[in-house]
C-alpha positions as CSV (number, residue, x, y, z in Angstrom):
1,X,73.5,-90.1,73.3
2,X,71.6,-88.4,70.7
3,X,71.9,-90.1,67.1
4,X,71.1,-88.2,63.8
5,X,68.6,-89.6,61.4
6,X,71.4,-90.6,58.8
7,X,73.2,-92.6,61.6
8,X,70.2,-93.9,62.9
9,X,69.2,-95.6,59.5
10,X,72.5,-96.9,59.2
11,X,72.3,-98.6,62.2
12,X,69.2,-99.9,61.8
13,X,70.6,-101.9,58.6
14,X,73.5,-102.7,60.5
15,X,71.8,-104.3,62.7
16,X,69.2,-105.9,60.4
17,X,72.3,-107.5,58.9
18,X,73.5,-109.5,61.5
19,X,73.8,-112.7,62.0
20,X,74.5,-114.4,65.3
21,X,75.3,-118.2,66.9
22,X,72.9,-117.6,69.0
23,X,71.1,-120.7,71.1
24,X,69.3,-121.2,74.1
25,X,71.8,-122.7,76.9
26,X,72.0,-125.8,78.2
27,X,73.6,-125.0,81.8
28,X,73.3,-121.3,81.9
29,X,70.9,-118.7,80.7
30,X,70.3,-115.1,83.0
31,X,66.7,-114.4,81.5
32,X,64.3,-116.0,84.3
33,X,61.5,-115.6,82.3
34,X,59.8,-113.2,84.9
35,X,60.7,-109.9,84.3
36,X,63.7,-110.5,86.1
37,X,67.1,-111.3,85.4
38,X,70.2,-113.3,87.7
39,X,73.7,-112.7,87.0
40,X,76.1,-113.4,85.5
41,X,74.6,-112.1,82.1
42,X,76.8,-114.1,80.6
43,X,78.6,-116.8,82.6
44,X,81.9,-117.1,80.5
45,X,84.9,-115.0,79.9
46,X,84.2,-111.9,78.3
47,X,86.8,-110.4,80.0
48,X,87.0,-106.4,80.7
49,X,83.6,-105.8,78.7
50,X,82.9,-102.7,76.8
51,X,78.9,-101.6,75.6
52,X,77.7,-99.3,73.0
53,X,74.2,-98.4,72.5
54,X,72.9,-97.5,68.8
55,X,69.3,-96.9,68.7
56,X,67.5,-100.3,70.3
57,X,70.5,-102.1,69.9
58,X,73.7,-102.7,72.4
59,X,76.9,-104.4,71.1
60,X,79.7,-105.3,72.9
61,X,83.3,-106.6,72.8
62,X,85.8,-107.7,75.3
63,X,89.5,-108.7,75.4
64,X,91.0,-111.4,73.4
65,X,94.5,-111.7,73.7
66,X,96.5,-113.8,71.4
67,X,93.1,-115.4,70.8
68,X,91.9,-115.7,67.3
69,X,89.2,-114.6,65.8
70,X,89.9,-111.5,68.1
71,X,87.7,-108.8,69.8
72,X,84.6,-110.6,69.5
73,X,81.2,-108.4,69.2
74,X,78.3,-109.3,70.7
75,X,74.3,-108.3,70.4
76,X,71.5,-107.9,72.1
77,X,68.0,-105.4,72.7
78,X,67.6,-106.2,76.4
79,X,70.8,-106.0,78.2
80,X,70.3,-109.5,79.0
81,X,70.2,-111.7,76.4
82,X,73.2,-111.6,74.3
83,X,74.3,-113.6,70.7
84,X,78.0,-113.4,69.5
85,X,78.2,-111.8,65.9
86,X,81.2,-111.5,65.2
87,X,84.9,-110.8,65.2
88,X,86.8,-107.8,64.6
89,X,89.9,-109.4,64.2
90,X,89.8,-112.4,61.6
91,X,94.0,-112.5,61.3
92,X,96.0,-110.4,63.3
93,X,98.6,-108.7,60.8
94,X,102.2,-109.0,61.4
95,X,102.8,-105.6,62.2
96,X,100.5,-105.8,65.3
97,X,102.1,-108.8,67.0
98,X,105.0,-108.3,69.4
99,X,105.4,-111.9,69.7
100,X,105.1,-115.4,67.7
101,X,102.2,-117.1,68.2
102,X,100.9,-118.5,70.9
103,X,101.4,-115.8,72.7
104,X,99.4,-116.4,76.2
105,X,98.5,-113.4,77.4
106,X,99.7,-110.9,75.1
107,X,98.2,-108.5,72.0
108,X,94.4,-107.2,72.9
109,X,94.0,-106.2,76.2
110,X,90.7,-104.5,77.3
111,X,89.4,-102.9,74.0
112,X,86.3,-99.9,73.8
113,X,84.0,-99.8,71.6
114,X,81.8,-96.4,70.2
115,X,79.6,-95.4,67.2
116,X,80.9,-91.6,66.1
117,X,79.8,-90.4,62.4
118,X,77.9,-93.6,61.5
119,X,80.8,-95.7,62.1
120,X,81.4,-98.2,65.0
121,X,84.9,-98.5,66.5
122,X,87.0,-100.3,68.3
123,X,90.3,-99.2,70.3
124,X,92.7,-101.6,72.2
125,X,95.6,-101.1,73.9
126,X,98.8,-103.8,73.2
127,X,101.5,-103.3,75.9
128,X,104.2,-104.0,73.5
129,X,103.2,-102.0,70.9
130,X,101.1,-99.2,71.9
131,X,97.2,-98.2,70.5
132,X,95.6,-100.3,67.7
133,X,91.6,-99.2,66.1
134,X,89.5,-100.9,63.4
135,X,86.5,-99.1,62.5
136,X,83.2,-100.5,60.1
137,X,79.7,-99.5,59.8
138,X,78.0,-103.1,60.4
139,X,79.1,-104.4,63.4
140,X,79.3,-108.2,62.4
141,X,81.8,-107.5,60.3
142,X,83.8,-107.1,58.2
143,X,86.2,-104.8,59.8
144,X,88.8,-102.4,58.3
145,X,92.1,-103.7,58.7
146,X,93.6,-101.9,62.3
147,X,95.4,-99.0,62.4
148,X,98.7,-98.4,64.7
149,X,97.5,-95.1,66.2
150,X,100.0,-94.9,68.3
151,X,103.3,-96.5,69.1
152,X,104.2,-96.7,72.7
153,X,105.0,-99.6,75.5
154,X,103.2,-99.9,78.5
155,X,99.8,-98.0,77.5
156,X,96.6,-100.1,77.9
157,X,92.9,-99.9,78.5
158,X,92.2,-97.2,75.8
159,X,89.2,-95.5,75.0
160,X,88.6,-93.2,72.4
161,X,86.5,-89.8,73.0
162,X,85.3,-87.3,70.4
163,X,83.8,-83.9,72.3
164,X,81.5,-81.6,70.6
165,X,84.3,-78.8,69.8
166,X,85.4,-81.4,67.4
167,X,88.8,-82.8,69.5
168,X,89.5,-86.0,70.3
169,X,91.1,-87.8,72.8
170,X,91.9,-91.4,73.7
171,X,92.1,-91.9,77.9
172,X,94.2,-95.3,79.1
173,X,95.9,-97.0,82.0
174,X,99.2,-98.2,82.2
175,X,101.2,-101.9,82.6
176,X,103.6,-101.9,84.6
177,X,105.1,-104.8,83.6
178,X,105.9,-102.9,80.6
179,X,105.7,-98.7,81.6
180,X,107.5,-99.9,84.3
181,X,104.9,-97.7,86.8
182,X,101.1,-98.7,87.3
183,X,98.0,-96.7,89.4
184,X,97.9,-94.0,87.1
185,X,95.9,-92.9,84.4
186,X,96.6,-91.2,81.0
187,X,95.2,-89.0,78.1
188,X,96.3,-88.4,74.5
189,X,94.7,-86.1,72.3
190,X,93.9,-87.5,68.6
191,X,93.3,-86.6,65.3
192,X,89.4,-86.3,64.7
193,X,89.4,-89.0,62.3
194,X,91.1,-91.5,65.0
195,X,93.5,-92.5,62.9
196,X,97.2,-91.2,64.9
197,X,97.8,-89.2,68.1
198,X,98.7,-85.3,68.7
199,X,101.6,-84.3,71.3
200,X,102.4,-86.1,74.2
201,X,100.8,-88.5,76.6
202,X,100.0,-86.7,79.6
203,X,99.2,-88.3,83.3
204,X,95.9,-86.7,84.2
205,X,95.5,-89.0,87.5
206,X,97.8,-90.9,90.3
207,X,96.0,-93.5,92.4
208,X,99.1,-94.6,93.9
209,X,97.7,-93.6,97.6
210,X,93.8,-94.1,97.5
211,X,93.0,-96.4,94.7
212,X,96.3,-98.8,93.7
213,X,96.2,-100.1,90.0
214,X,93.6,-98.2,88.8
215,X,93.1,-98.7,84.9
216,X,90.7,-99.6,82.7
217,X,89.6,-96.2,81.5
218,X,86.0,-95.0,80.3
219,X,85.2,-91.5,79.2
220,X,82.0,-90.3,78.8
221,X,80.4,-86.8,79.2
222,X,77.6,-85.9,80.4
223,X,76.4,-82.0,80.9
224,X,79.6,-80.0,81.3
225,X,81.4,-83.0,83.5
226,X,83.8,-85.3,81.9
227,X,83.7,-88.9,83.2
228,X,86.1,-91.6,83.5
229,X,84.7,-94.7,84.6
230,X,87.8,-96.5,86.2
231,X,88.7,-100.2,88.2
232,X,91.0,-100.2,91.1
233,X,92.8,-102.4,93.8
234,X,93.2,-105.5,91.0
235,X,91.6,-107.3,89.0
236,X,89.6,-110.2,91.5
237,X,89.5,-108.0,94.5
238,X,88.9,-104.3,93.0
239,X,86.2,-101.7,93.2
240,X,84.6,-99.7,90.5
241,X,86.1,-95.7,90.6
242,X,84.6,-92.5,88.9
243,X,86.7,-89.6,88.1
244,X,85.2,-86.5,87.1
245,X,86.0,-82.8,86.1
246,X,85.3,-79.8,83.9
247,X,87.9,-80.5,81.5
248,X,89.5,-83.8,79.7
249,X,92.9,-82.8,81.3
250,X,91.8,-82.6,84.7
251,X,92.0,-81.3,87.4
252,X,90.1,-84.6,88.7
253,X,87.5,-85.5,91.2
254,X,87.3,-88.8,92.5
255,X,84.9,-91.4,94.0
256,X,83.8,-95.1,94.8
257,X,80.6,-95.6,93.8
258,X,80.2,-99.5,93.6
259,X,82.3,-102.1,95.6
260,X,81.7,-106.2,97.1
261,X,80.4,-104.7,100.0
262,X,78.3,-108.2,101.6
263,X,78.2,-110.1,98.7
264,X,79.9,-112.8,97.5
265,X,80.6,-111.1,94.2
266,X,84.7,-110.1,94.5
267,X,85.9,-107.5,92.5
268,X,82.7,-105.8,90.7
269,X,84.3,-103.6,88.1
270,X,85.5,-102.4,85.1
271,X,82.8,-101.9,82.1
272,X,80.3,-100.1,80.5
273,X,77.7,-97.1,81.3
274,X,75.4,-97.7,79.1
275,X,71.3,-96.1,79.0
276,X,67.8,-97.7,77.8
277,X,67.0,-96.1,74.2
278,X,64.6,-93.8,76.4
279,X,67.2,-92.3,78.0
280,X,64.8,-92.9,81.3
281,X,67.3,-95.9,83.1
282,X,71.2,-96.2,83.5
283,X,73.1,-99.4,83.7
284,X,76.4,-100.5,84.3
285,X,78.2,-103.7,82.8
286,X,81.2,-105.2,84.5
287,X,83.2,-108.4,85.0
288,X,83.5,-110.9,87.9
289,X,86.6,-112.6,87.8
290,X,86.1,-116.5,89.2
291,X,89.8,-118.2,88.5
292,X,89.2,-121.2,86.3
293,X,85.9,-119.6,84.8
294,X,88.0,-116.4,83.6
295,X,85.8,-112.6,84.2
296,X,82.4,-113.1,83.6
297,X,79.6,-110.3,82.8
298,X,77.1,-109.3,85.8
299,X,74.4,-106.1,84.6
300,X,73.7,-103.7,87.8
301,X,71.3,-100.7,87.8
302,X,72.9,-97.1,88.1
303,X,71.5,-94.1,89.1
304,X,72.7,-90.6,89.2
305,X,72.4,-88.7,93.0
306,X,72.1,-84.9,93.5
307,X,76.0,-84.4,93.0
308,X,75.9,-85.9,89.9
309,X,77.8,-89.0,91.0
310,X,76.7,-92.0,90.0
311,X,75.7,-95.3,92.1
312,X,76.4,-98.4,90.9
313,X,74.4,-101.6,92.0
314,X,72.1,-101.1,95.4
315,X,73.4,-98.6,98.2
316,X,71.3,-100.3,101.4
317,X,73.5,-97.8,103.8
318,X,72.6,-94.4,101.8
319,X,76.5,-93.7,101.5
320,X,76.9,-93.4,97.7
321,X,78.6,-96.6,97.3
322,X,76.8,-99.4,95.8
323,X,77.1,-103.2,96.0
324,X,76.0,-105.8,92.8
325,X,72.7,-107.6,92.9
326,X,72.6,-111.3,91.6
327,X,68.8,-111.1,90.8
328,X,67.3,-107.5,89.4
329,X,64.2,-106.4,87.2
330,X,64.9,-106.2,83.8
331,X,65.8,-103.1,82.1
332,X,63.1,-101.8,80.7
333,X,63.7,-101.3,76.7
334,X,60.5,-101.1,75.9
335,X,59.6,-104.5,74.2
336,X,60.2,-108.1,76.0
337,X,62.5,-110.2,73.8
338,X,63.2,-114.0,73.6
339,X,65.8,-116.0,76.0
340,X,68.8,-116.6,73.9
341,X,72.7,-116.9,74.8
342,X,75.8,-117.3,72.5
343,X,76.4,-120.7,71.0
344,X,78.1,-123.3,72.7
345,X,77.2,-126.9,71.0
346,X,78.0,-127.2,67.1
347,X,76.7,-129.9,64.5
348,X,79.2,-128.3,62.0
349,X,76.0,-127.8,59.3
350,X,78.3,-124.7,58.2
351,X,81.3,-124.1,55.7
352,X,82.4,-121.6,58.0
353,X,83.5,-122.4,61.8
354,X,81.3,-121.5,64.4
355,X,81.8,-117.9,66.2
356,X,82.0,-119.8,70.1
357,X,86.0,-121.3,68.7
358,X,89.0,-119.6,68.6
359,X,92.4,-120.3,67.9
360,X,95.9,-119.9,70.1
361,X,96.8,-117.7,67.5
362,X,96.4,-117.0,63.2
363,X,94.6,-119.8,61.9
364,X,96.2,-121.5,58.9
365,X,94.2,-122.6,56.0
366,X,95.7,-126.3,56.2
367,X,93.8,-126.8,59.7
368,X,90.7,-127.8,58.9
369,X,87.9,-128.4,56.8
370,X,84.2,-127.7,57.2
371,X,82.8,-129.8,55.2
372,X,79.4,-128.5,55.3
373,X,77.7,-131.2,53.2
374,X,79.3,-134.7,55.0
375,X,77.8,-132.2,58.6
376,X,82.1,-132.5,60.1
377,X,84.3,-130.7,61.1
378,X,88.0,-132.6,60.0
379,X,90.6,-131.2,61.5
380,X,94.3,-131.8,59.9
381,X,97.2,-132.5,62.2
382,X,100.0,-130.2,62.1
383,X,103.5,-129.5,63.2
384,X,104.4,-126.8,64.9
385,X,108.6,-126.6,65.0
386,X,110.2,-126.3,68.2
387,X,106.9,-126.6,70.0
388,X,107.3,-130.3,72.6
389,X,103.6,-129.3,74.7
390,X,100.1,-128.8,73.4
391,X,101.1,-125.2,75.5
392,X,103.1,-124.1,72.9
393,X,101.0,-124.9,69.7
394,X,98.5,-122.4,68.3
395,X,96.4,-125.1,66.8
396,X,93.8,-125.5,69.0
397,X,90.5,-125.2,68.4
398,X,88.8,-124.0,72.0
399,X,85.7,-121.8,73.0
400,X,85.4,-120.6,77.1
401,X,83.5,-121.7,79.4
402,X,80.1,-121.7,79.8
403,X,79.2,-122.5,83.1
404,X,80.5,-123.6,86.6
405,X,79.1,-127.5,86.0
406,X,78.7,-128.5,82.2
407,X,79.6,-131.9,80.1
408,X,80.8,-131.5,76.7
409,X,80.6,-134.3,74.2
410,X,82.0,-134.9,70.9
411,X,81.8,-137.8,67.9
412,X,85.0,-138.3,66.6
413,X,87.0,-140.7,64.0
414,X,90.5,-140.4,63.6
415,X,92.2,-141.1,60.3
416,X,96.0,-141.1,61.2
417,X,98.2,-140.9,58.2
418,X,99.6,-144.1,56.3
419,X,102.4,-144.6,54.9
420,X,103.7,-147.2,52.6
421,X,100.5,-148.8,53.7
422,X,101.0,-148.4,57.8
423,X,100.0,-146.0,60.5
424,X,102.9,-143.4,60.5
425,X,103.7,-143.1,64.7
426,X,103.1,-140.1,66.6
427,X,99.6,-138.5,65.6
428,X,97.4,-137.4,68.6
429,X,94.1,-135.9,68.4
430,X,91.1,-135.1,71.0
431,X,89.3,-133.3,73.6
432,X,91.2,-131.1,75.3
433,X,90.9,-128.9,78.4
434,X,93.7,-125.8,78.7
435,X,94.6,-123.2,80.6
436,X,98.3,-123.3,82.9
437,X,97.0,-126.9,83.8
438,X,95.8,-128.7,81.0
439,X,94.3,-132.4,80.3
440,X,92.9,-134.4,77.4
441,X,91.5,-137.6,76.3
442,X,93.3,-138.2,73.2
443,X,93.7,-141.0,70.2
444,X,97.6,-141.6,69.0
445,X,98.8,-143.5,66.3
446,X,101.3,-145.9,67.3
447,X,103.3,-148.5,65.0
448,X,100.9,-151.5,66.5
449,X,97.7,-149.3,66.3
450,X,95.8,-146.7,67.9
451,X,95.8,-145.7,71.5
452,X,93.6,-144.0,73.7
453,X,95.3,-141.8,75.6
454,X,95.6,-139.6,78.9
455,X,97.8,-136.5,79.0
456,X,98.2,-133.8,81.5
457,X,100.4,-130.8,82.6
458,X,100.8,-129.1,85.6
459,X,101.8,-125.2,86.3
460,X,102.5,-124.9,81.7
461,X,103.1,-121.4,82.3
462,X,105.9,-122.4,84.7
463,X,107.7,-124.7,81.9
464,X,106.2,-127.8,83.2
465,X,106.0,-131.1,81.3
466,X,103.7,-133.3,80.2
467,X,102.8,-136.4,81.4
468,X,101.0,-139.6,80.3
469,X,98.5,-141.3,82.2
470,X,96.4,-144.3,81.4
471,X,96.8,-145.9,77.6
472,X,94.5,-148.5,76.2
473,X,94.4,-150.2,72.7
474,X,91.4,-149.3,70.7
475,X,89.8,-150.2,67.0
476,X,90.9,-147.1,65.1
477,X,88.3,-148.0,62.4
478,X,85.5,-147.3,64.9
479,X,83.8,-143.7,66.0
480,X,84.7,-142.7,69.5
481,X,82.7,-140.9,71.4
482,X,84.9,-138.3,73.9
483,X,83.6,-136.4,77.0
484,X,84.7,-134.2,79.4
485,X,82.6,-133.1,82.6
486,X,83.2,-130.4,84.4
487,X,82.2,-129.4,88.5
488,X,82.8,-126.6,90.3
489,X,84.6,-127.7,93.5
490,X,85.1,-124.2,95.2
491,X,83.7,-122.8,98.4
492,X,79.6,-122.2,98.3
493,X,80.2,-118.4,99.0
494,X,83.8,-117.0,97.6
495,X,85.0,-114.5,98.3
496,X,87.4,-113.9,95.5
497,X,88.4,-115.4,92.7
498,X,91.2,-117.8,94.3
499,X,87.7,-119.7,96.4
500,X,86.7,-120.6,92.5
501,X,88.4,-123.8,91.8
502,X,87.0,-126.9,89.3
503,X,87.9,-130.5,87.8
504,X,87.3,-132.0,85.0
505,X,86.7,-135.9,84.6
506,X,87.3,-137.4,81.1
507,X,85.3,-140.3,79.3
508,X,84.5,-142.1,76.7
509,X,82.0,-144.2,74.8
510,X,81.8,-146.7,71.9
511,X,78.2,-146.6,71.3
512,X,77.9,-143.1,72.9
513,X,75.5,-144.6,75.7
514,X,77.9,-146.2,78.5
515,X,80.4,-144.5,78.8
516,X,84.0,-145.2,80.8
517,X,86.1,-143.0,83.1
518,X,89.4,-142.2,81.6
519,X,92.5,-141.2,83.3
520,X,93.0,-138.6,86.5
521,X,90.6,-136.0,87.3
522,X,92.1,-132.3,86.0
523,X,92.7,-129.6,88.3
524,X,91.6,-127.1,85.9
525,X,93.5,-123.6,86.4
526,X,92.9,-120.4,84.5
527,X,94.9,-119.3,81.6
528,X,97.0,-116.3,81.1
529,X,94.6,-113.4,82.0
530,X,92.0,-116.0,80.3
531,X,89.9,-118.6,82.3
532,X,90.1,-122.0,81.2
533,X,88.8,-123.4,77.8
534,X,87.7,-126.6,75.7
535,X,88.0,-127.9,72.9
536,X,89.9,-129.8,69.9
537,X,92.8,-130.6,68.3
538,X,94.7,-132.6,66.3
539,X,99.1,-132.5,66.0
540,X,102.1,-134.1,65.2
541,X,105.3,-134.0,65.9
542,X,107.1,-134.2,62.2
543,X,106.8,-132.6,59.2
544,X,105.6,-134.8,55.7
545,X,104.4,-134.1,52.5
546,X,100.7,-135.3,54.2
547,X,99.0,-135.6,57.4
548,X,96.3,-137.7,59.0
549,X,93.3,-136.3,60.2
550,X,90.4,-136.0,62.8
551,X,86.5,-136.0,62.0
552,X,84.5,-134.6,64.4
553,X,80.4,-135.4,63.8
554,X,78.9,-133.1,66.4
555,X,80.6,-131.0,69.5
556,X,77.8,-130.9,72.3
557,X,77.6,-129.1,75.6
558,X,75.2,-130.3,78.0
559,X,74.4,-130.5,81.5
């Protein structure tokens, strides 16, 4: 993991250039302030997390889906304390969506991320469309636009590897949903500069028999052994495989070396091998998928035994398989850094939106406003044709979850258009919670006034409808102030990630001191291979030359 003194520099401005949302948690931060550290690392969705070392500095990234911003990048020195920087996708370009937005579940699946001649990248596999990269040399951005490297339907999981004789390659998994088979894993050679593929995929490994869905691929090399770190048996009840051999085409070896064994931490897999800037310590960074929460990051230890295999996690037993830890020493980087986790709560101070929200798809300039001098975010409603559920609109402003028990509060006054001086009918703005159920607190304009509002849907990715709950009459000239708390109601040690259920109770407050129960408790459910978000929004259900509007003071996320 050597790094010239040209690249080294670079990085070192690169990362003297960033600038993170970073703020100290109010319900969940892994540092303990001891030396030690608890996992999760970071308790939200993160999903299928990738980790690149540069000098002193780690960044990683993580699926995003039809999320946008996409592929976000995150920072930190310690392996525990991480800030989001950035995004690598600000739009997604037309020729690298398969499908109209939102598309739940669809574009960037698990990304990886590497540094090669001064440059960091980023591969992803879409199973519509094949192999997408963007490449930059400051990891907060901006990006180069992405390049198609390669068009094909079914391949996923890519990651990109550059060998010292100067080829290139690109391992990845496969969806069956699209490839039509799954277990196996691939390889593609590439051009040197990344940018397109040589020849023809080739299958360099079946896990059909011995380790079913394997995917996620990482290559690495270390001495004269070529490493793929790969994921098996699914995605909440998995174990972490190694595949080794003396060339990229295999033959391959193959190994467990990390599983649940007696914890209560299901699936531990699919991540990084990353090292201390030393070189002394190994670590391994993988996700825990928990249902509503979505995959979450845990950070185990890693050593390498005399066979040069490596163990992931602890190995009480002796038999080269580890198990995660939930508490562990920190890894030793030297230098002791500050607590700090990525942003959650936003007083919208800025001109630009915070990096915690994301969009159900490419955001439109007509959205919103951040109207950095009045301290608001106003958000603009908007009609999106065809579309009857909040499900199907990709104007909503949501960020993951941050913890198994949080409340989330926001100050709010809605403006709802008026026309030939009345409220124009069917407005409706709020706090939202989504995933395939979905529930919000919500003000609508009606012809007699404004209405606070309860809606909810069951099973969304199933077609289901909404329905509306409780309805009161409110004084639209007022600020509101919305909340929505949310408790983990799952079993004290799961076992995978169907034991990880949670509600969320809705309120609200006219002086933002008392405030009211509001409507029926949601059961929350994940999203498309996403856990379950929050967050704002504000639609309508025609189209006009103007719209009405919601101004949000301060979003809050609290215990």
């Amino acid at each position: 993991m050597f790094i010239g003194k040209k690249s080294v520099f670079a990085a070192m401005l690169a990362s003297c250039a960033l600038v993170s949302t970073a703020q100290i948690s109010n319900v969940w931060s892994p540092d303990l302030g001891n030396g030690e550290y608890k996992n999760p690392i970071i308790n939200a969705d993160y999903s299928d997390p990738d980790v690149v070392r540069v000098g002193d500095d780690y960044y990683m990234t993580a699926s995003s889906f039809c999320d946008i911003p996409g592929l976000p990048v995150l920072h930190s020195r310690d392996l525990v304390n991480w800030t989001l920087v950035g995004h690598a996708i600000a739009e997604m370009p037309e020729y690298a969506q398969a499908a109209p937005d939102p598309s739940h579940g669809n574009a960037v699946w698990a990304p990886a991320i590497r540094y090669h001649n001064g440059e960091y990248y980023i591969y992803y596999g879409d199973p519509d469309l094949g192999i997408f990269m963007t490449k930059t040399r400051n990891p907060a951005g901006p990006w180069e636009p992405l390049v198609w490297v390669h068009k094909a339907k079914g391949i996923i999981d890519t990651c990109p590897f550059w060998d010292e004789d100067g080829k290139a390659y690109i391992a990845h998994g496969y969806a069956g949903s699209r490839a039509g088979v799954k277990s196996i894993l691939g390889m593609i050679e590439m051009t040197p500069d990344g940018k397109s593929t040589i020849g023809q995929d080739r299958m360099i490994y079946d896990g059909h028999v011995e380790n079913p869905t394997i995917e996620g691929a990482k290559m690495y090399k270390r001495g004269d052994w070529y490493y793929i770190f790969s994921p098996s048996g699914g995605v909440a009840t998995g174990w972490q495989e190694v595949l080794r051999s003396k060339s990229p085409w295999g033959p391959y070896e193959v190994r467990n070396v990390m599983d649940q064994g007696t914890t209560d931490i299901n699936g531990p897999h699919q991540g990084a091998w990353i090292d201390t800037p030393d070189g002394k310590e190994d670590w391994f960074i993988h996700f825990q998928d928990k249902g509503p929460y979505g995959r979450v990051v845990h950070l185990q230890p890693m050593k390498w035994n005399e066979d040069g295999w490596p163990v992931i996690g602890v190995d009480p037993d002796g038999d080269g398989r580890g198990e995660p830890v939930l508490k562990y020493r920190k890894p030793n980087v030297g230098k002791t850094y500050k607590a700090v986790n990525p942003a959650e709560s936003d007083e919208f101070d800025s001109n630009t939106l915070g990096l915690q929200w994301q969009w159900k798809g490419n955001p439109s300039a007509l959205w919103y406003f951040a109207d950095a001098n009045e301290s608001k975010l106003r958000l603009f409603s908007h009609n999106t044709p065809g579309a009857e559920r909040l499900y199907d609109m990709p104007n909503l402003l949501l960020q993951k979850f941050p913890a198994h028990n949080f409340t989330a509060t926001a100050k709010v006054k809605f403006c709802p258009r008026v026309n030939n001086g009345k409220v124009q009918a069917g407005e409706l703005a709020g706090l939202i919670v989504m995933g395939y159920n979905y529930g919000t607190i919500a003000l609508e304009s009606r012809e007699d006034g404004i209405y606070l509002v309860n809606i909810d849907c069951e099973k969304a990715n199933k077609g289901g409808k909404e329905t509306r709950g409780e309805s009161i009459k409110i004084d639209g000239d007022k600020e509101l102030y919305l909340r929505v708390q949310v408790k983990y109601t799952g079993a004290k040690k799961p076992t995978e990630k169907a034991d990880y259920t949670a509600e969320a109770t809705f309120y609200y407050s006219l002086d933002g001191k008392k405030y009211t129960r509001f409507g029926k408790p949601l059961n929350v459910r994940e999203g498309h291979w996403i856990g379950a978000k929050f967050g704002m929004f504000c639609v309508r259900p025609w189209h006009s030359n103007d719209s009405g509007w919601l101004d949000i003071d301060w979003f809050r996320v609290t215990k």
